[in-house]
Backbone bond lengths (Angstrom), bond angles and torsions (degrees), N, CA, C in turn:
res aa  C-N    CA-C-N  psi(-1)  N-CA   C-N-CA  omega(-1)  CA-C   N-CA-C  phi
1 X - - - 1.464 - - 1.523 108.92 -
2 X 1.335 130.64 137.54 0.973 151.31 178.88 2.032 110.62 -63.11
3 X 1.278 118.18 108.77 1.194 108.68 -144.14 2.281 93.56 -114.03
4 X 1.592 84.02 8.15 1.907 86.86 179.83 1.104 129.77 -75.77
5 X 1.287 128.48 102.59 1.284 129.10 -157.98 1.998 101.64 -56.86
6 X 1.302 106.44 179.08 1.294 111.85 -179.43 1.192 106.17 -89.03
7 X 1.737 122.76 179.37 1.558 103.29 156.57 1.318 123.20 -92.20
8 X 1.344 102.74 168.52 1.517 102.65 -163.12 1.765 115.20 91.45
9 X 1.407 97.42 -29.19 1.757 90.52 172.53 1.628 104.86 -130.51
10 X 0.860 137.37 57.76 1.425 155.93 139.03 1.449 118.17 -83.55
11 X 1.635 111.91 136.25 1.918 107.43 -147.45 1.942 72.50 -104.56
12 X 1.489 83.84 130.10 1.704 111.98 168.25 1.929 111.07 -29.51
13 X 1.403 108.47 138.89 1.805 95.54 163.20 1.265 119.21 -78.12
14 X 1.099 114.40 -17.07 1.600 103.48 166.06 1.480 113.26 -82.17
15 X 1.135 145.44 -12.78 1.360 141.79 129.66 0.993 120.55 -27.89
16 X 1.326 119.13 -55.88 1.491 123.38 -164.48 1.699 90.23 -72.58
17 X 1.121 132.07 -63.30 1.731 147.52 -173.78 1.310 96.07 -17.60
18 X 1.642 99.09 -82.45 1.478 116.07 -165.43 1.569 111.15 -58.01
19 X 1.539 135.12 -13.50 1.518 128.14 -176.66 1.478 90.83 -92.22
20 X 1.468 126.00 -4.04 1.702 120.02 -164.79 1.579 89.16 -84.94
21 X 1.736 103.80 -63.87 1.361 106.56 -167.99 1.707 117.30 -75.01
22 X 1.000 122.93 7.18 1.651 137.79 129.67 1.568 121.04 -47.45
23 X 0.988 128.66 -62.52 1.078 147.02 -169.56 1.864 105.38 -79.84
24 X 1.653 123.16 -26.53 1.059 126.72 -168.40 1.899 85.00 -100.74
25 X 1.301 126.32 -16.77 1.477 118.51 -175.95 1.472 110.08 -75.26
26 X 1.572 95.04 -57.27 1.387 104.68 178.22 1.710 126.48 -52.03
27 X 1.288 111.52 -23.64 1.310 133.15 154.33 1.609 128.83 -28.30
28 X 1.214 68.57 -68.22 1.816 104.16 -171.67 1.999 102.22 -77.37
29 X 1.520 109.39 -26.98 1.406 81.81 176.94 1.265 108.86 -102.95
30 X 1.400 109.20 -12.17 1.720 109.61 164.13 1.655 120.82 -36.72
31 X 1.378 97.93 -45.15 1.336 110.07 -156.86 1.802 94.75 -101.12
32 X 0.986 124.16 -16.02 1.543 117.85 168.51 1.830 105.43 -72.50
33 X 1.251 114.23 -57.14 1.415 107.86 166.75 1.494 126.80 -55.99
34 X 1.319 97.80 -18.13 1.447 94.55 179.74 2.221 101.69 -67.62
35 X 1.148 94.33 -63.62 1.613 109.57 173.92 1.436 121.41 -31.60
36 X 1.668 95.34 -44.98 1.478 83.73 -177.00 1.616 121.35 -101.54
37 X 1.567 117.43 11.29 1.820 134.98 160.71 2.123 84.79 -73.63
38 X 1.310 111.27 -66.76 1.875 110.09 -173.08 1.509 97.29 -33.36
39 X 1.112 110.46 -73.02 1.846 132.18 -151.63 1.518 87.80 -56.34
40 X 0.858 131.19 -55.74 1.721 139.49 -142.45 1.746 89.48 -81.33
41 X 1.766 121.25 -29.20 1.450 105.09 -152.52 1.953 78.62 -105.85
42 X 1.059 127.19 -8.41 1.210 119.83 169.53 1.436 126.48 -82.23
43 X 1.023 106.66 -12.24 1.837 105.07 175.56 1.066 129.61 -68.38
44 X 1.527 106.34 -42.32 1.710 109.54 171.91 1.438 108.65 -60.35
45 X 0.920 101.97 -55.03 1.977 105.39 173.62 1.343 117.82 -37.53
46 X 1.340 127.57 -48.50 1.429 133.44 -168.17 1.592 86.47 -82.94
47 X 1.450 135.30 -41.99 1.159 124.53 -158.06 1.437 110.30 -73.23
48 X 1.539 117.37 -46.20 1.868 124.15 168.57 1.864 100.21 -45.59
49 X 1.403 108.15 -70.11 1.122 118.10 -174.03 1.424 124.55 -37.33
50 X 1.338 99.41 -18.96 1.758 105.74 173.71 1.561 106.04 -111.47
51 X 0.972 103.49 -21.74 1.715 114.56 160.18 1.419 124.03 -38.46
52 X 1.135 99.51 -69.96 1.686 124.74 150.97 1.266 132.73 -52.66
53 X 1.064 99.67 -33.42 2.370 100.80 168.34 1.340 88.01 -81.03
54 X 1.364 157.85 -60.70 1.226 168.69 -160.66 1.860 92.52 -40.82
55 X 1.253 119.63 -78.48 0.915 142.08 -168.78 1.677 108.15 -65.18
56 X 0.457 103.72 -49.32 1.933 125.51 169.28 2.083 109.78 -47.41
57 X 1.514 88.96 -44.24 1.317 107.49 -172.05 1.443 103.72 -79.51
58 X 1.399 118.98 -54.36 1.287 127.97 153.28 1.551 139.50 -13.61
59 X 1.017 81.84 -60.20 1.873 108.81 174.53 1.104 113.04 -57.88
60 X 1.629 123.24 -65.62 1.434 152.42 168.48 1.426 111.93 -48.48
61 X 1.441 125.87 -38.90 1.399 114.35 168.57 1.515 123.37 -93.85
62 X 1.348 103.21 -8.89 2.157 125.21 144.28 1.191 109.36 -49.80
63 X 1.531 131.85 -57.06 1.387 146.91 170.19 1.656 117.00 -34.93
64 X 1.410 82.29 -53.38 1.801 92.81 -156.93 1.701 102.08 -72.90
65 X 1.235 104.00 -28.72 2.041 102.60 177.55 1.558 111.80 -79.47
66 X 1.166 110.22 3.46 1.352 102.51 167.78 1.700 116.24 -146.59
67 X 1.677 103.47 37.38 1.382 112.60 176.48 1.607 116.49 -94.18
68 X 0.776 105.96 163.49 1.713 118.97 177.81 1.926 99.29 -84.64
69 X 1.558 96.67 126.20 1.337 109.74 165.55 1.659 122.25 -20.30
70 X 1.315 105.96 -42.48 1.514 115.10 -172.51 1.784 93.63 -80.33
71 X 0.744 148.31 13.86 1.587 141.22 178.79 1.167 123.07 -161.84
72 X 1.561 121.69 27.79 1.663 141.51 148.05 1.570 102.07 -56.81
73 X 1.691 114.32 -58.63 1.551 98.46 -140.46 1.789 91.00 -72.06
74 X 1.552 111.24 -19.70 1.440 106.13 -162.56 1.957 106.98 -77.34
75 X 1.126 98.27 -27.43 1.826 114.12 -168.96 1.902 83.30 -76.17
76 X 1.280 130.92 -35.15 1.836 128.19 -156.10 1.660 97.84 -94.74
77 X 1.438 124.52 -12.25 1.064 141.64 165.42 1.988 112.08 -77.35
78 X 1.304 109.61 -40.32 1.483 122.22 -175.14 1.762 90.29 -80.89
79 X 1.261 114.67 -58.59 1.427 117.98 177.93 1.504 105.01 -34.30
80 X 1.194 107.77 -85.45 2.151 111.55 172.88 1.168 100.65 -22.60
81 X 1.389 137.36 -71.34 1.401 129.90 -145.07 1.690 94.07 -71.62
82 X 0.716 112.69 -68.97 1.463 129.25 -170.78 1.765 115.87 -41.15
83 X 1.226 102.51 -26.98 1.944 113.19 -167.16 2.007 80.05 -95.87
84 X 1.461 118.15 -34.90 1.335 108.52 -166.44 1.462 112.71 -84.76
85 X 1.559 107.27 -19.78 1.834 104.00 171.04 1.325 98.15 -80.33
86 X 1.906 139.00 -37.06 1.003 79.54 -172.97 1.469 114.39 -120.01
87 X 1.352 112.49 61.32 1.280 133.44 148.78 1.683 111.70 -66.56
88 X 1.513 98.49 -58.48 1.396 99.56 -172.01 1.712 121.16 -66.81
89 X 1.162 94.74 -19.62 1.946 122.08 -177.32 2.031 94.59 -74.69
90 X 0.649 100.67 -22.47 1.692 105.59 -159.75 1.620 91.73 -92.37
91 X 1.394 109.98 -53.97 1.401 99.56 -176.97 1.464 127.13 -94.52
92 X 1.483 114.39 -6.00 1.255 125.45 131.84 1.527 129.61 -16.49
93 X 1.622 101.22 -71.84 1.140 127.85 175.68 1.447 127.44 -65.22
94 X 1.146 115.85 -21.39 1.702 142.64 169.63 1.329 100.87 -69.00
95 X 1.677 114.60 -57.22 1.436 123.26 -145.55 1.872 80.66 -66.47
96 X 1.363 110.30 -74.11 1.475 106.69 -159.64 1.352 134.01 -73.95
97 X 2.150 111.52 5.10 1.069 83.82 148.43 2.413 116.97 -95.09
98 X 1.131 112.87 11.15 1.338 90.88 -179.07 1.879 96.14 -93.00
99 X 1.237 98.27 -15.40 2.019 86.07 167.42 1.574 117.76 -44.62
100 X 2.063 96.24 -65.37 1.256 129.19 -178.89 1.773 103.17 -49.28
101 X 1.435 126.70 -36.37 2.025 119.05 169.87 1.456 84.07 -68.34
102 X 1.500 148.39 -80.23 1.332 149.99 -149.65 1.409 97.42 -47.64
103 X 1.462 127.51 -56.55 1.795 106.93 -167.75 1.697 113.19 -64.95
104 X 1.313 108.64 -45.17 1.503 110.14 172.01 1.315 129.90 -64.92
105 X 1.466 122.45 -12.16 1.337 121.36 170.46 1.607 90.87 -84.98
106 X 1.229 140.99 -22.94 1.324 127.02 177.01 1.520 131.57 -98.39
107 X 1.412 96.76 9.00 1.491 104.80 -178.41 1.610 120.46 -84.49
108 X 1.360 99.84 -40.64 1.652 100.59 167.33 2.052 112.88 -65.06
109 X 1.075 105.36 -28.90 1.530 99.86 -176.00 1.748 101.31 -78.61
110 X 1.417 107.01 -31.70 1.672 87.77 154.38 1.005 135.16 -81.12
111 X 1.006 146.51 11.78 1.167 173.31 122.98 1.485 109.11 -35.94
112 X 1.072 115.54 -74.09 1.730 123.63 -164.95 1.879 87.50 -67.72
113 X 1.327 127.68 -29.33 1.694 115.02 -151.23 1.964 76.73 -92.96
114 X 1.222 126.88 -20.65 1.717 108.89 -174.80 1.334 97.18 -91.94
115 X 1.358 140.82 -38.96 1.444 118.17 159.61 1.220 133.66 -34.78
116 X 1.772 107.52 -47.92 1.575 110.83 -172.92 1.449 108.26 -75.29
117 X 1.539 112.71 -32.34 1.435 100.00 -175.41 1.884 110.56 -74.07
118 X 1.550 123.79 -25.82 1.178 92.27 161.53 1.691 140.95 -96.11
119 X 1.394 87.68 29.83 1.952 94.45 169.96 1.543 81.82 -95.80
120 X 1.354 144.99 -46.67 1.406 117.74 178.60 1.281 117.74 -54.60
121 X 1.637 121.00 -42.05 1.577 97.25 -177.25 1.675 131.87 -79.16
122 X 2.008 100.17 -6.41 1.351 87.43 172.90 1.600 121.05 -87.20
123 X 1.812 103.22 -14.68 1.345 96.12 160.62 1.308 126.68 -65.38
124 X 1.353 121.99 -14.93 1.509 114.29 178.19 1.588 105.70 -85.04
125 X 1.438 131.27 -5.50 0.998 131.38 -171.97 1.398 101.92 -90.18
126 X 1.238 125.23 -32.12 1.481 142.68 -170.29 1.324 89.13 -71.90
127 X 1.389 153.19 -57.92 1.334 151.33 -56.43 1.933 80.85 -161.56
128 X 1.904 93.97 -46.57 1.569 80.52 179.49 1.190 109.19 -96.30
129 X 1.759 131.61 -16.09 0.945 116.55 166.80 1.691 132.27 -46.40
130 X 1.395 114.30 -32.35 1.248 135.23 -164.55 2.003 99.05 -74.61
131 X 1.169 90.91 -28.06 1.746 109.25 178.91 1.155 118.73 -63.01
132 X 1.496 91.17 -55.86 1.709 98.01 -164.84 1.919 94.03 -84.59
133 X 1.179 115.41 -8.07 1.649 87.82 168.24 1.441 108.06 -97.90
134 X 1.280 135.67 -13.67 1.432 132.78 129.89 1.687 112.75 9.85
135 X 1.251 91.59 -91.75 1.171 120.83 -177.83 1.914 132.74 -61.50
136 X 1.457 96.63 -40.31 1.562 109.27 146.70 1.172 138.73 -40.66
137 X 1.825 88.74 -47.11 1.893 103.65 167.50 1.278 101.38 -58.16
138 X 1.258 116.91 -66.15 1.809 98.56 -172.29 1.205 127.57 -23.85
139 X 1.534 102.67 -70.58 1.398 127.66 178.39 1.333 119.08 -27.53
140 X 1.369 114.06 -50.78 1.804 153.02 -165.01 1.270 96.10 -58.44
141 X 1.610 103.73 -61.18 1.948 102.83 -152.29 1.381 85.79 -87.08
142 X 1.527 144.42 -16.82 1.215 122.82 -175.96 1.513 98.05 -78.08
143 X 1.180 126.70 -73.25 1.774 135.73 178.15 1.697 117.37 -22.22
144 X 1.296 97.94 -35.77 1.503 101.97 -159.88 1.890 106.74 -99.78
145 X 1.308 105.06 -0.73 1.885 96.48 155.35 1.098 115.38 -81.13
146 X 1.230 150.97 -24.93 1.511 127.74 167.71 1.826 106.17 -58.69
147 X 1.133 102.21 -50.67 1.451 100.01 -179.02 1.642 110.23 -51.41
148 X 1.282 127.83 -35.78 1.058 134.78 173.94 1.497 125.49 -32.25
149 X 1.508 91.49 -73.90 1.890 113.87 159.60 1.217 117.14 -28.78
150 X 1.727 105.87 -56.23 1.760 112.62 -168.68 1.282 104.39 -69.90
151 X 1.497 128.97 -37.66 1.822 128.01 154.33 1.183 111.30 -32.96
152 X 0.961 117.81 -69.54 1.455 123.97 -149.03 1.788 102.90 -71.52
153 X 1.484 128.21 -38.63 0.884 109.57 174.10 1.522 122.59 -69.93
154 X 1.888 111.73 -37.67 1.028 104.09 151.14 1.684 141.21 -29.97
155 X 1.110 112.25 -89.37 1.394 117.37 157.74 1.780 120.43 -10.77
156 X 1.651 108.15 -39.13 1.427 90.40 175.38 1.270 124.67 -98.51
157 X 1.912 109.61 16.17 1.501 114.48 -176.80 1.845 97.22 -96.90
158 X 1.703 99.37 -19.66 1.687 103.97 -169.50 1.471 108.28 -53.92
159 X 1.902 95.29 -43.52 1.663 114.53 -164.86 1.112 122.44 -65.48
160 X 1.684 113.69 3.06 2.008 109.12 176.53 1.380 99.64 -89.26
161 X 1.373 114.22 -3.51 1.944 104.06 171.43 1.333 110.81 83.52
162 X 1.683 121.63 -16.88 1.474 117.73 172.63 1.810 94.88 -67.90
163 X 1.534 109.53 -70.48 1.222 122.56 -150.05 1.436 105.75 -62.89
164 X 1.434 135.74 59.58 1.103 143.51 171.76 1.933 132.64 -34.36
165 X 1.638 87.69 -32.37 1.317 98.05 -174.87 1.280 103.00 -99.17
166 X 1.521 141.92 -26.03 1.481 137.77 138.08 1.219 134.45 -23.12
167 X 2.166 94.45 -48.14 1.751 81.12 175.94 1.331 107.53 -100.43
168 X 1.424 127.28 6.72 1.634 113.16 161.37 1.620 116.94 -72.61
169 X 1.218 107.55 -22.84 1.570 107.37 -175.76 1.674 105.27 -91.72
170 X 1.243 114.62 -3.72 1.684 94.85 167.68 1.901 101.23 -104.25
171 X 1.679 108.87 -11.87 1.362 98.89 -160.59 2.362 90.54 -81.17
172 X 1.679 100.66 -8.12 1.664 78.24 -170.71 1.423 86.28 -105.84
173 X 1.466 148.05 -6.50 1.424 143.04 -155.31 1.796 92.47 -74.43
174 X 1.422 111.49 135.62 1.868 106.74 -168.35 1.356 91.00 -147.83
175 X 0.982 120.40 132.12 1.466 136.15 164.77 1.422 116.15 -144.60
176 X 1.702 124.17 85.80 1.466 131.80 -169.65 0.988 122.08 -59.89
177 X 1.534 137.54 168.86 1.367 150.03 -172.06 1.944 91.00 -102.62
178 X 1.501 108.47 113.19 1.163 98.21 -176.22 1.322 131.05 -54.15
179 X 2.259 119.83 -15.68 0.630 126.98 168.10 0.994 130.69 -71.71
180 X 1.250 120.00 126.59 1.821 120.60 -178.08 1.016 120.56 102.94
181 X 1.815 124.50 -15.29 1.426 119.19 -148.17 1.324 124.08 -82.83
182 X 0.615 136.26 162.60 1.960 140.26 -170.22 1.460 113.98 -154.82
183 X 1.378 120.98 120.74 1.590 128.17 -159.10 2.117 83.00 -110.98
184 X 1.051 95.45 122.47 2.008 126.92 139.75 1.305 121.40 -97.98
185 X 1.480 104.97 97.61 1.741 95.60 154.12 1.126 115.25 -66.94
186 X 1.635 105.32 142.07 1.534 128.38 170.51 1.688 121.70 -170.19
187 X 1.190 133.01 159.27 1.180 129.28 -133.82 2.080 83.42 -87.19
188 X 1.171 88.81 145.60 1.897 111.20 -175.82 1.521 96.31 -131.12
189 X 1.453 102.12 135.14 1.474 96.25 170.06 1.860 95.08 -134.63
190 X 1.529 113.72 84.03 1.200 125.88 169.35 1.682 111.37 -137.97
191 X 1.254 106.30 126.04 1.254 136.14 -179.94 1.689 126.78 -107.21
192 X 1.472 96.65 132.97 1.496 101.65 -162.61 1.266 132.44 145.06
193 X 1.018 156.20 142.34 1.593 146.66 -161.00 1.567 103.74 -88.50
194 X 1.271 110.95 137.81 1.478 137.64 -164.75 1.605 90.88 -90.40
195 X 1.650 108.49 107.59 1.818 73.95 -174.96 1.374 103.28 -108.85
196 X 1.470 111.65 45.19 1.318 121.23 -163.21 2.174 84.89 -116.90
197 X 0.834 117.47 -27.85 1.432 143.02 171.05 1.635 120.56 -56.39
198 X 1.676 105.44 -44.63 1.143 115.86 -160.24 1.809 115.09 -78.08
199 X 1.308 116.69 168.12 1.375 97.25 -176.63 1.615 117.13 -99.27
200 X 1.277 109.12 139.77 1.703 138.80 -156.69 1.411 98.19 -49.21
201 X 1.383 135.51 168.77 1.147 129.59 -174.56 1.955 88.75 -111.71
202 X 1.244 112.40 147.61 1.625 122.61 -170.27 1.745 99.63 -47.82
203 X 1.120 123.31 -12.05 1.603 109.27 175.06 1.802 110.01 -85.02
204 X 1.282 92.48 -22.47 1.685 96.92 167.83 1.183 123.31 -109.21
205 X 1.322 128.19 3.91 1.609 131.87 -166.25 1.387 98.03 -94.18
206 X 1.575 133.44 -8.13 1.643 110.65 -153.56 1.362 87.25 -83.56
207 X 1.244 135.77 -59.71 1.586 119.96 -178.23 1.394 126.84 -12.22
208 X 1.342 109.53 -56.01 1.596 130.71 -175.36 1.268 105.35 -72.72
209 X 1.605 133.69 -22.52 1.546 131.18 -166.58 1.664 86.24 -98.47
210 X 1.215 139.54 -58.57 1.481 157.21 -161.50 1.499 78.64 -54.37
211 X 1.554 130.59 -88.29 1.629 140.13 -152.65 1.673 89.47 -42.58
212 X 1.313 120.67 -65.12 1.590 124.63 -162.14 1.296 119.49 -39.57
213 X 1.568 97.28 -56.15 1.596 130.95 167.28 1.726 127.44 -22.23
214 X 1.668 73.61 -57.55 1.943 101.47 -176.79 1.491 101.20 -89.37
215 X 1.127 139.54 -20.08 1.351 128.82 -179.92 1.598 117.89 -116.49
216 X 1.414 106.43 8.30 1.789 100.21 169.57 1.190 99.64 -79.42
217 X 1.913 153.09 -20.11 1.201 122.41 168.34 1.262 123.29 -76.51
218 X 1.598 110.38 -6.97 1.199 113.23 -177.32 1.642 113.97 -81.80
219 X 1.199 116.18 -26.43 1.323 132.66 -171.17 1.694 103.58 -93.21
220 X 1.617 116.63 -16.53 1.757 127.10 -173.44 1.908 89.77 -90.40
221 X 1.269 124.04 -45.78 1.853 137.46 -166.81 2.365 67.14 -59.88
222 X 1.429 102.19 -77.47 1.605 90.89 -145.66 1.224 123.74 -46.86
223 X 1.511 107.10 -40.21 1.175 99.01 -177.73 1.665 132.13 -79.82
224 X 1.767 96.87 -8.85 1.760 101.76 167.91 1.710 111.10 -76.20
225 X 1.724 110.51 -6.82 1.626 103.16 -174.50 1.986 94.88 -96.69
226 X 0.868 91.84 -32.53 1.527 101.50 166.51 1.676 128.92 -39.37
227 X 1.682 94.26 -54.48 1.338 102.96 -178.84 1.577 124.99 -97.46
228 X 1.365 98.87 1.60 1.889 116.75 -177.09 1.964 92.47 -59.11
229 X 1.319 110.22 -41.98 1.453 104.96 177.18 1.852 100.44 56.25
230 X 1.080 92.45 148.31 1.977 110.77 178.34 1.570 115.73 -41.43
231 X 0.955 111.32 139.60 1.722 116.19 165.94 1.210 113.89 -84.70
232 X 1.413 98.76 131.09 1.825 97.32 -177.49 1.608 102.01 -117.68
233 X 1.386 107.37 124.76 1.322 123.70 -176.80 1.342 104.04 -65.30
234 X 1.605 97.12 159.58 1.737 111.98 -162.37 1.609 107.48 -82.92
235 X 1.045 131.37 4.99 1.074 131.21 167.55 1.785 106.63 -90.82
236 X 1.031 112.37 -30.57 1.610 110.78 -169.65 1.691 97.07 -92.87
237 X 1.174 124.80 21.60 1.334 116.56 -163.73 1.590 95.95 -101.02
238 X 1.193 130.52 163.09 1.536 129.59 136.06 1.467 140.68 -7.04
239 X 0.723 167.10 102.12 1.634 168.25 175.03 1.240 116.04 -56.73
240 X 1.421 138.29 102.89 1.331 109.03 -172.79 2.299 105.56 -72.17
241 X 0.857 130.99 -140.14 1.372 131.45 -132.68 1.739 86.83 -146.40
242 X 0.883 117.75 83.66 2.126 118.98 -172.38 2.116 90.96 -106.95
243 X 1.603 80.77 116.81 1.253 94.26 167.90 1.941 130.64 -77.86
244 X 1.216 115.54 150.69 1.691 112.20 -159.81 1.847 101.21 -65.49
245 X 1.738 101.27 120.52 1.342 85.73 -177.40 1.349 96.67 122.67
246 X 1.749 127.97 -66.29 1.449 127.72 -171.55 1.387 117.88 -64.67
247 X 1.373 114.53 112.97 2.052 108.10 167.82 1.353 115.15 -64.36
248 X 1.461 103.91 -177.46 1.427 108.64 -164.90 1.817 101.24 -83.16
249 X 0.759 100.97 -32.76 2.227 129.01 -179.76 2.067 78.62 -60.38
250 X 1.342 128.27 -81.03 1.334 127.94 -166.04 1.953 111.55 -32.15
251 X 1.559 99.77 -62.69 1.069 114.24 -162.12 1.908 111.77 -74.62
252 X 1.352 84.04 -20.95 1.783 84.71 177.81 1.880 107.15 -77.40
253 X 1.570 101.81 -48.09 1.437 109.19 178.10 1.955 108.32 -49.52
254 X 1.352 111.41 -37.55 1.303 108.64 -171.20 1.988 108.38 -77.40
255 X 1.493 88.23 -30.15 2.037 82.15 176.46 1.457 122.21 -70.74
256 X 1.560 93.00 -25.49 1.873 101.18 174.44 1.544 106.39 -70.29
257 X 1.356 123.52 -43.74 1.233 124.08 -172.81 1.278 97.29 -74.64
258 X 1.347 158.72 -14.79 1.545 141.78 163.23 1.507 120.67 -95.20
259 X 1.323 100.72 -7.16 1.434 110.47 152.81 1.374 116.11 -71.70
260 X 1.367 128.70 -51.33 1.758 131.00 -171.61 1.404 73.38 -62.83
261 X 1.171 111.34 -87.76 1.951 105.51 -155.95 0.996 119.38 -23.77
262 X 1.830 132.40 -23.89 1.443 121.25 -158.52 1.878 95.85 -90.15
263 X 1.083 83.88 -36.09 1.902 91.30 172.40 1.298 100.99 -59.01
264 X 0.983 141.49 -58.32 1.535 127.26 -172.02 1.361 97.66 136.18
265 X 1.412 146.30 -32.13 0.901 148.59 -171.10 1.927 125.43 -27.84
266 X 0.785 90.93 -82.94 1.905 120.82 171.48 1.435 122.63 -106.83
267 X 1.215 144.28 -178.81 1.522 155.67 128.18 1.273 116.05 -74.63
268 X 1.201 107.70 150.33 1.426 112.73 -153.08 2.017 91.49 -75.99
269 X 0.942 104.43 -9.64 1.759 114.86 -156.89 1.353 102.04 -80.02
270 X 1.692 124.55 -30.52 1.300 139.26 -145.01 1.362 84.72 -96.40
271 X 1.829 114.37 -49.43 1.366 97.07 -170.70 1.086 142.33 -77.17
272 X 1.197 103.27 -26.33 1.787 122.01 174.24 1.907 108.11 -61.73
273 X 1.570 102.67 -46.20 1.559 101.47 174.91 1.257 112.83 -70.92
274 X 1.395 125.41 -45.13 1.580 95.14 -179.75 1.450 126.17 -103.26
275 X 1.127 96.72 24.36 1.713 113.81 172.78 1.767 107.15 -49.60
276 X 1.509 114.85 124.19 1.653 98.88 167.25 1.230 115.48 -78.83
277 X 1.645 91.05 170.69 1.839 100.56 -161.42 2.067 87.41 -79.84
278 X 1.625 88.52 152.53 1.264 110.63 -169.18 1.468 123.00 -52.95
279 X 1.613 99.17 -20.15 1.767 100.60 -159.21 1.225 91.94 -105.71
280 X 1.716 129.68 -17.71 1.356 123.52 176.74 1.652 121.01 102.53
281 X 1.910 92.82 -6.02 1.821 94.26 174.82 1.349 104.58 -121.78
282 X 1.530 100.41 135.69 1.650 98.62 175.07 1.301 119.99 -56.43
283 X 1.293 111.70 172.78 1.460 118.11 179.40 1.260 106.30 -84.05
284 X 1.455 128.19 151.59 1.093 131.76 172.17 1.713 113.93 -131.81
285 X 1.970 95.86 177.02 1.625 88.76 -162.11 1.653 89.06 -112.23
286 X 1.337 132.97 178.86 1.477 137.62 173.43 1.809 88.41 -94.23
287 X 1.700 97.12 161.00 1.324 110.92 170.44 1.652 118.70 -39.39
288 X 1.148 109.32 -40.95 1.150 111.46 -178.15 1.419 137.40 -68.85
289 X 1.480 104.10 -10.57 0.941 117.15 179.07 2.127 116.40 108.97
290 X 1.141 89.95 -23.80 1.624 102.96 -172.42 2.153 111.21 -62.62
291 X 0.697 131.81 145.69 1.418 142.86 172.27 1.327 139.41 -73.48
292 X 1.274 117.79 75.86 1.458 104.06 -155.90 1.333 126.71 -94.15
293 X 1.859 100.85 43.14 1.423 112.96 159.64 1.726 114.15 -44.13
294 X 1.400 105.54 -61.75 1.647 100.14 -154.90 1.137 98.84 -84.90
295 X 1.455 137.44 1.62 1.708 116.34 166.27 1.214 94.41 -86.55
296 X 1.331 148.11 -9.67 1.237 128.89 -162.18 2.016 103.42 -105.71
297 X 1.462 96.77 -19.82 1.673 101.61 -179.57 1.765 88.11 -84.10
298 X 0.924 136.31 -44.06 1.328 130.60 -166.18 1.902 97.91 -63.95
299 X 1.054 121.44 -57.87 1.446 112.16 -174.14 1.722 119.59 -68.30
300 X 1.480 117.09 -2.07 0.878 118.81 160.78 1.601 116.16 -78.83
301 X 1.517 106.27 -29.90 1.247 93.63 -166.52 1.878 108.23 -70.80
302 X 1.357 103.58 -29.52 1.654 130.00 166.88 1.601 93.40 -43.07
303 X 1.137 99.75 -36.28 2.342 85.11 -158.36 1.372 86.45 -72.60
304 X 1.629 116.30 -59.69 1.443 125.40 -179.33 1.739 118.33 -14.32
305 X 1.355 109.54 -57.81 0.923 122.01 -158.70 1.830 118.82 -74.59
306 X 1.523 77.89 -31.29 1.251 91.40 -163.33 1.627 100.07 -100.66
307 X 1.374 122.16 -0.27 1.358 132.14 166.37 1.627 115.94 -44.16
């Protein structure tokens, strides 16, 4: 089917422009919120995670003042690695939260630029509406003299006063001059099929399929700038519910893991256990055999505190 509008009803290029760069706004703040839910759920993570090299590092240079000659150069080797992850953990952690101030100082201004662009596109919609009845009028006053005639003879069978129901049906039959017109609701008591209402037979409908055609993306751009609705900064948000005892690194690792699970993916059990440790070095035992898990969870909780 031939999908070219006529002239006179072809949607403006600056119509078309302004629903593009609508559509390129809404884009852009999609994807800024997207960054800053990522950025925002990554901080605690980088922050434990450096928590833990901190503490890790700690331990290891506890180690080294009371090591045996034979296991300095290897403990001053763990030292390097360890001072250099969490160098890199630190500025990691720097980098994304001044990203995470940069996306939120820019989220409301996307915001305000997808509002403004769709009061431009419904004024351009207004703008062609006003056009295309322009142009209707033409159409109108040419189409509507034959109908004229068939009035008028009507009308003079209404006027002998027998044919009552003749002259009520030409005195309510209305078809306005698009110019000028102005609609009042108010109570009508006329009955009967509008056959001005009814639907066109396919030799007259392509207009109406072509117009629809060309303006459902225009009407899909408004109503996705429509529904983007305000960004609400992460401070004004909800809290989730942190139990006495749980870090922010604990509770984030546990929402990701009931997220995979809700997908179907894993159990939430699989992930948390075989998750690697954050800083990337196994745990280790002292010569002696002893474990220096809990001095090393205890001085984290010290960094915590003292964070």
């Amino acid at each position: 089917m031939n999908t070219t509008l006529p002239a006179g009803y072809e949607l403006p290029a600056e119509l078309l422009a302004h629903q593009k760069t609508l559509d390129e706004l809404i884009t852009k703040a999609k994807k800024t919120r997207a960054a800053i839910d990522e950025t925002a759920a990554q901080i605690p993570l980088l922050d434990v995670e450096a928590q833990e090299l901190t503490a890790k590092l700690a331990v290891t240079d506890a180690d080294r003042c009371t090591a045996e000659d034979s296991e300095v150069k290897a403990l001053d080797a763990a030292i390097k690695k360890l001072a250099e992850a969490l160098d890199s953990k630190q500025r990691a952690l720097a980098r994304a939260k001044n990203v995470l101030i940069v996306h939120e100082a820019r989220a409301p201004e996307h915001d305000e630029a997808v509002q403004a662009a769709v009061i431009v596109l419904q004024n351009d919609l207004i703008a062609f509406g006003n056009g295309v009845m322009e142009q209707a009028r033409a159409e109108l006053l040419e189409k509507v003299k034959p109908l004229q005639g068939l009035f008028a003879a009507l009308r003079t069978i209404g006027a002998t006063g027998e044919a009552r129901a003749v002259r009520e049906f030409v005195e309510a039959a209305y078809v306005p001059d698009p110019k000028g017109f102005s609609n009042s609701v108010g109570y009508e008591r006329r009955f009967g099929t509008n056959l001005l209402a009814e639907q066109p037979d396919p030799e007259h409908a392509q207009l109406a399929a072509h117009l629809s055609a060309a303006l459902a993306p225009i009407r899909a751009s408004l109503a996705a700038g429509k529904a983007l609705g305000t960004f609400v900064p992460l401070d004004r948000r909800p809290r989730p519910y942190i139990r006495r005892g749980d870090s922010p690194g604990e509770l984030t690792r546990a929402g990701n893991a009931a997220r995979i699970a809700a997908q179907g993916q894993v159990a939430p059990s699989e992930i948390t256990s075989s998750a690697p440790q954050a800083s990337g070095f196994t745990r280790k035992h002292r010569a002696d055999g002893t474990s220096i898990d809990a001095e090393e969870s205890r001085i984290s909780s010290l960094v915590r505190r003292l964070a």
